[in-house]
PDBQT receptor file of N, H, CA, C and O in Angstrom, charges set to zero:
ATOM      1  N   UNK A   1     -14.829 -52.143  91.622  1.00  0.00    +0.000 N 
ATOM      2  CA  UNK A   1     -13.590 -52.926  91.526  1.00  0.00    +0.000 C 
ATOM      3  C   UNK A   1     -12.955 -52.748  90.149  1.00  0.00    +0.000 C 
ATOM      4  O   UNK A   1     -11.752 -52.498  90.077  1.00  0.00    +0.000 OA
ATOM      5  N   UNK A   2     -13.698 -52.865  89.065  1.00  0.00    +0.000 N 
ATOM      6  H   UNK A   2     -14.675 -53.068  89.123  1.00  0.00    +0.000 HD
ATOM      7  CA  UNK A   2     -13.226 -53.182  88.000  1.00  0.00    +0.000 C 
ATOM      8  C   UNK A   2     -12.791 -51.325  87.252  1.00  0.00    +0.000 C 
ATOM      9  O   UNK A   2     -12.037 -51.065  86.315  1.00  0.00    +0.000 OA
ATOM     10  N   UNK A   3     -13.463 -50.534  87.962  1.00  0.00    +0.000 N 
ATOM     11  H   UNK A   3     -14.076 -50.745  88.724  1.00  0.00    +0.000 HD
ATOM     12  CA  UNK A   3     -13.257 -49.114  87.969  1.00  0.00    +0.000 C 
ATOM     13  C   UNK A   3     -11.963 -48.426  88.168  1.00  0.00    +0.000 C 
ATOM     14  O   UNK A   3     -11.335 -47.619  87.483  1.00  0.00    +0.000 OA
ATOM     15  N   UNK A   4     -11.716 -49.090  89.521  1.00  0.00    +0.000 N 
ATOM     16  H   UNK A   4     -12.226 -49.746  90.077  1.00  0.00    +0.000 HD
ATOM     17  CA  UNK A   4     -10.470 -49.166  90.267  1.00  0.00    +0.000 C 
ATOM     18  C   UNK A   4      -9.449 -49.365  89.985  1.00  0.00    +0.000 C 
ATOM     19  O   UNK A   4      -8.431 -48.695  90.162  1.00  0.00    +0.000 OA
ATOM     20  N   UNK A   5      -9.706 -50.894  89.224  1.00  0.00    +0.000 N 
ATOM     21  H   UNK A   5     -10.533 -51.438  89.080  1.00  0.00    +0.000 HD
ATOM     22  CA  UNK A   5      -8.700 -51.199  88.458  1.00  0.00    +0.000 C 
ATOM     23  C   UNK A   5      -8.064 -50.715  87.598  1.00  0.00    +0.000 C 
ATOM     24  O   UNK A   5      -6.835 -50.651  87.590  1.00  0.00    +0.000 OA
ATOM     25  N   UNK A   6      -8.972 -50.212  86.563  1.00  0.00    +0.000 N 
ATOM     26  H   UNK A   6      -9.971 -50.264  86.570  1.00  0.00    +0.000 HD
ATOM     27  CA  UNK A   6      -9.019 -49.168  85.543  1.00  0.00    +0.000 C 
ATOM     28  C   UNK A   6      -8.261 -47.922  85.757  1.00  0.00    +0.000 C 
ATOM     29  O   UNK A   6      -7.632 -47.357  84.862  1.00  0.00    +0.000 OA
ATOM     30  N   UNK A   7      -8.327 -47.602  86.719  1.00  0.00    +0.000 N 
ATOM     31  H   UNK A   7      -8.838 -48.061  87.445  1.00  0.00    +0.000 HD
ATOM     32  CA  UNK A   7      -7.629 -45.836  87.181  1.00  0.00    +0.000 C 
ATOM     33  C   UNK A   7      -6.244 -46.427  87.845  1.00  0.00    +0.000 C 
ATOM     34  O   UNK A   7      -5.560 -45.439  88.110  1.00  0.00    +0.000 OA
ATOM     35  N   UNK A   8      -5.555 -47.610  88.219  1.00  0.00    +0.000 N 
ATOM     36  H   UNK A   8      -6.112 -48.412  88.003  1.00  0.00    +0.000 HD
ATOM     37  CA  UNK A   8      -4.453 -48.008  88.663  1.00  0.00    +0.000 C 
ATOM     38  C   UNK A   8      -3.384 -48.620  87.584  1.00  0.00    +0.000 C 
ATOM     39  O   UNK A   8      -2.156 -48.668  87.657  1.00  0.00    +0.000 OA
ATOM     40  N   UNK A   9      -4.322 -49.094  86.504  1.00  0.00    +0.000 N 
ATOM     41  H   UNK A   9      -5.320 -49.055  86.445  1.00  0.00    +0.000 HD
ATOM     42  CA  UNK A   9      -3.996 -49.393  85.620  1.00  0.00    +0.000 C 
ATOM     43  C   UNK A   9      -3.447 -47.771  84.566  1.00  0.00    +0.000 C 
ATOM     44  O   UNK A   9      -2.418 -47.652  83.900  1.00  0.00    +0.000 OA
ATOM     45  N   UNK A  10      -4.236 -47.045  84.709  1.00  0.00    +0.000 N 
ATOM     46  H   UNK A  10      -5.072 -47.142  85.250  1.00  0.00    +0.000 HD
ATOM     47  CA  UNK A  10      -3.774 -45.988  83.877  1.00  0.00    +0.000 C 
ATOM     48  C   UNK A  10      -2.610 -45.244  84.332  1.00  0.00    +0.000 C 
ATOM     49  O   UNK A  10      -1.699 -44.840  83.609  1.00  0.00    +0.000 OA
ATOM     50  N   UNK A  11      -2.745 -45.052  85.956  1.00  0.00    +0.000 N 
ATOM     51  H   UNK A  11      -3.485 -45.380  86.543  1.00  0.00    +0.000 HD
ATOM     52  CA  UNK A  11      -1.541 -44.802  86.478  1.00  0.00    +0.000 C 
ATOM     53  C   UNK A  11       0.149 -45.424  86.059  1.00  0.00    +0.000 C 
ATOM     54  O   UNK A  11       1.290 -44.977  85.947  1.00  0.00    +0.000 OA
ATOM     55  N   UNK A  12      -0.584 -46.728  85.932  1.00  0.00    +0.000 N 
ATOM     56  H   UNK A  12      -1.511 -47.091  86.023  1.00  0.00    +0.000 HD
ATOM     57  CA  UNK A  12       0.869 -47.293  86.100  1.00  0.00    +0.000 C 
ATOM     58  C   UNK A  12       1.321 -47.345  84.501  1.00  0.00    +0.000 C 
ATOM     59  O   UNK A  12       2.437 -47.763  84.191  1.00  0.00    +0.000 OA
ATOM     60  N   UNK A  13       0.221 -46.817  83.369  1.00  0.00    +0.000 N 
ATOM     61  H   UNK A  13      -0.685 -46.477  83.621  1.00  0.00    +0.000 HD
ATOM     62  CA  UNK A  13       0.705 -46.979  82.478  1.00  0.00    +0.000 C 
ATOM     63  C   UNK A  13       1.543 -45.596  82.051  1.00  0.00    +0.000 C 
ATOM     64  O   UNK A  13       2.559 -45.549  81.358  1.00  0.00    +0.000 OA
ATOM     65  N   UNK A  14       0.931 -44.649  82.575  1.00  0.00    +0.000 N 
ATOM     66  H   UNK A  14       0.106 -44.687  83.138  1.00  0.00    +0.000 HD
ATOM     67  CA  UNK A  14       0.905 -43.279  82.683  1.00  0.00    +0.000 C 
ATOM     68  C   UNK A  14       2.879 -43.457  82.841  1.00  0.00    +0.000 C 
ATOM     69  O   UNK A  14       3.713 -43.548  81.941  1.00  0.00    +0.000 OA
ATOM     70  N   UNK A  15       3.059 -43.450  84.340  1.00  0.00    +0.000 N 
ATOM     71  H   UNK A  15       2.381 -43.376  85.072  1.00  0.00    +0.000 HD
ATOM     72  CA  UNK A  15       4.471 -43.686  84.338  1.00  0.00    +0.000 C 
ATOM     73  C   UNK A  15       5.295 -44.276  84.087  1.00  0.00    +0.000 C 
ATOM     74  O   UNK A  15       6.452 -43.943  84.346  1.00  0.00    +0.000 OA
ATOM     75  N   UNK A  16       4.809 -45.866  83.214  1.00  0.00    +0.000 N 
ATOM     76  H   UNK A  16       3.869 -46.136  83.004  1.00  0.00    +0.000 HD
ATOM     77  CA  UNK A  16       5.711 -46.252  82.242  1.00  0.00    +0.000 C 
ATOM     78  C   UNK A  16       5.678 -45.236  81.357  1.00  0.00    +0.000 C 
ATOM     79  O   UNK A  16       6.806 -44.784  81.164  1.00  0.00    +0.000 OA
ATOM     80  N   UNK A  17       4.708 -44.624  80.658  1.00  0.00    +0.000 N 
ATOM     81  H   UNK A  17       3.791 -44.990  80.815  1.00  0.00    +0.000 HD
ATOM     82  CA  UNK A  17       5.194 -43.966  78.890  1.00  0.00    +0.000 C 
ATOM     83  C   UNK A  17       5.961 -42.807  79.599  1.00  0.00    +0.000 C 
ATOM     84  O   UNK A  17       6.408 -41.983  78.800  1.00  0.00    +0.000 OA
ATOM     85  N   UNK A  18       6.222 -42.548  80.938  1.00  0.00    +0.000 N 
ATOM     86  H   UNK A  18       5.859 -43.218  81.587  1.00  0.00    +0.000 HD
ATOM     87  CA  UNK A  18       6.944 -41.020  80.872  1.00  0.00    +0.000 C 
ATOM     88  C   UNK A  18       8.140 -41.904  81.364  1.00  0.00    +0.000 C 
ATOM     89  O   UNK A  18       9.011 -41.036  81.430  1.00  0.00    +0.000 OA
ATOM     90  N   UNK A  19       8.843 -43.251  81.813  1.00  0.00    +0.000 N 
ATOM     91  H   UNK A  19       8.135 -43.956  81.759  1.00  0.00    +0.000 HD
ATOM     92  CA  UNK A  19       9.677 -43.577  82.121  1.00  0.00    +0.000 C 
ATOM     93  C   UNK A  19      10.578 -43.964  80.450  1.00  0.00    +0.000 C 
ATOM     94  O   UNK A  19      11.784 -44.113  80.253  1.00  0.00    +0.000 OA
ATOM     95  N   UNK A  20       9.837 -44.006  79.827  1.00  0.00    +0.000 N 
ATOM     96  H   UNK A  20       8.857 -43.885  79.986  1.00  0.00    +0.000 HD
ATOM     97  CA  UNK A  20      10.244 -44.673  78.465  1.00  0.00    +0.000 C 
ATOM     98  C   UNK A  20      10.405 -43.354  77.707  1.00  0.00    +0.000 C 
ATOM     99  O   UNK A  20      11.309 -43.277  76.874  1.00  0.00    +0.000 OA
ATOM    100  N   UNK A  21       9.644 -42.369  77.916  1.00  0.00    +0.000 N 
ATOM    101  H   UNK A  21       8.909 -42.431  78.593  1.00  0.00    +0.000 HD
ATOM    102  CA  UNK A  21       9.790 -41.524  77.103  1.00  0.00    +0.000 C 
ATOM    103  C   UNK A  21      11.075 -40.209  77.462  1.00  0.00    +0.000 C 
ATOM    104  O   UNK A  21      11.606 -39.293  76.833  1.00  0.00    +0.000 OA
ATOM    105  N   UNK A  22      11.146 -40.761  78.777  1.00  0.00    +0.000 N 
ATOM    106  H   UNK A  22      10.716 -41.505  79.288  1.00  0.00    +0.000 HD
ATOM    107  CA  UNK A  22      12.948 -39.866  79.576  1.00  0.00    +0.000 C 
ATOM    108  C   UNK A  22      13.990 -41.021  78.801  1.00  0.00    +0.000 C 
ATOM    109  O   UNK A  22      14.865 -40.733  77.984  1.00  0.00    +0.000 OA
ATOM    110  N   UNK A  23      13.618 -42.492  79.327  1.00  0.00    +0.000 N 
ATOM    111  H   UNK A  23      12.907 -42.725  79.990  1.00  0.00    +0.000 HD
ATOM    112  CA  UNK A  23      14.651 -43.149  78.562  1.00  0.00    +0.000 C 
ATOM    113  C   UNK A  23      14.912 -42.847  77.360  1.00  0.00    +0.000 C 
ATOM    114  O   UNK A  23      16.013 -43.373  77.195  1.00  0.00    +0.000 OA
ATOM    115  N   UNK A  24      14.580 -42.257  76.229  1.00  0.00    +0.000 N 
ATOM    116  H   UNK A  24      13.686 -41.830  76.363  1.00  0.00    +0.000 HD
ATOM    117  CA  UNK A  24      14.088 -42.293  74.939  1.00  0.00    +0.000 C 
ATOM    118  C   UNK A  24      15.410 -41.170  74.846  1.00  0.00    +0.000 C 
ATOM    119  O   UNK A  24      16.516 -41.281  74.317  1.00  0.00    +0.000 OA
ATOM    120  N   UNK A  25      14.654 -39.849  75.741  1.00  0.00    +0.000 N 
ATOM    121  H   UNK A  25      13.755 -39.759  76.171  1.00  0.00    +0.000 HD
ATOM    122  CA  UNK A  25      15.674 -38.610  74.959  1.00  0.00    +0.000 C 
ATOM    123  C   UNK A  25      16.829 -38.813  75.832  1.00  0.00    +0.000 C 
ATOM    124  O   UNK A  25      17.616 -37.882  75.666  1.00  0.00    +0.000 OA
ATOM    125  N   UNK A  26      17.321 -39.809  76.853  1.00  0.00    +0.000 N 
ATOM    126  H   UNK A  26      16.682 -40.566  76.988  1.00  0.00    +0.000 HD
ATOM    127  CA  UNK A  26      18.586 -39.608  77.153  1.00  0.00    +0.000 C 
ATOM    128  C   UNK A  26      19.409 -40.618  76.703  1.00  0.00    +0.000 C 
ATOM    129  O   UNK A  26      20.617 -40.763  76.891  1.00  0.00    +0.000 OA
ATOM    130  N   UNK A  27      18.516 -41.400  75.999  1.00  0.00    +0.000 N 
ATOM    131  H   UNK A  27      17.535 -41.282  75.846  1.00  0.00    +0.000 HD
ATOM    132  CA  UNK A  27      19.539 -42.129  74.739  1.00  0.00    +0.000 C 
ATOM    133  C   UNK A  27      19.331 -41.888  73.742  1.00  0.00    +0.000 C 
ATOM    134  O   UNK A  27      19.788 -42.725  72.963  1.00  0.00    +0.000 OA
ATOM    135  N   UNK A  28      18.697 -40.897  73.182  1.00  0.00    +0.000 N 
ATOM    136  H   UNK A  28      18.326 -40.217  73.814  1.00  0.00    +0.000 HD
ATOM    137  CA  UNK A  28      18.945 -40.219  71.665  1.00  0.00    +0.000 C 
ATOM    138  C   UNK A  28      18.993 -38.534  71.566  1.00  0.00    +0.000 C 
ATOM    139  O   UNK A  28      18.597 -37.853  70.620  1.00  0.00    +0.000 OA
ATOM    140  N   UNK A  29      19.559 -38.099  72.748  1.00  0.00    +0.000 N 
ATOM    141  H   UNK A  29      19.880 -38.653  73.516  1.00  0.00    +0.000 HD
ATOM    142  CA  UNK A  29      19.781 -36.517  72.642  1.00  0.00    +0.000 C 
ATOM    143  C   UNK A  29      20.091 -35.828  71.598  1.00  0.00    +0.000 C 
ATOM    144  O   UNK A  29      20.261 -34.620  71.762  1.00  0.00    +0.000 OA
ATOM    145  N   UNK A  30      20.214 -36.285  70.532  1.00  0.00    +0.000 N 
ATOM    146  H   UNK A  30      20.075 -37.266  70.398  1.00  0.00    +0.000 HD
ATOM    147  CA  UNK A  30      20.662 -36.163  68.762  1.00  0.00    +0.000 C 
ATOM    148  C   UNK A  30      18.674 -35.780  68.361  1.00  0.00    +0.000 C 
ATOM    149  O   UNK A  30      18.385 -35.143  67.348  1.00  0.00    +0.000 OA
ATOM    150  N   UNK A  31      17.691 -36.242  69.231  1.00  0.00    +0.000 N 
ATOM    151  H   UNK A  31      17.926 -36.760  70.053  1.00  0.00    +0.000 HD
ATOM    152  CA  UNK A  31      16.484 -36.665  68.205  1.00  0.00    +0.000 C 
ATOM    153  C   UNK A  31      15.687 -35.154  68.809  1.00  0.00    +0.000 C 
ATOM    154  O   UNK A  31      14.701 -34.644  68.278  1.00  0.00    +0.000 OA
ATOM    155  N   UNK A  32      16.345 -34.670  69.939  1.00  0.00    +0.000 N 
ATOM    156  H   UNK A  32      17.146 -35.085  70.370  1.00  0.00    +0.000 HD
ATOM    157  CA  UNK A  32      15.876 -32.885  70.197  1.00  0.00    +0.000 C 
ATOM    158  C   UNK A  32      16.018 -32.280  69.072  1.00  0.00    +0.000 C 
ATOM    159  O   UNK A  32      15.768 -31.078  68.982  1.00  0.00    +0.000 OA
TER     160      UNK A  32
C-alpha cells in the first residue's frame, strides 16, 4: 500500500514539475 502510494505519488509529481516547467518557458521565452 504504502509502496503504491509512493509510485502514484511520484507520478503525479513527475507531471506537475513538467506542467510547471512548460508553464515556465512559455512565460519566459526570453530565459531560452
Amino acid at each position: 500500500m504504502c509502496r503504491g502510494a509512493a509510485r502514484a505519488c511520484a507520478r503525479v509529481g513527475g507531471m506537475f514539475a513538467h506542467s510547471t516547467r512548460n508553464w515556465w518557458w512559455t512565460a519566459h521565452p526570453a530565459a531560452h
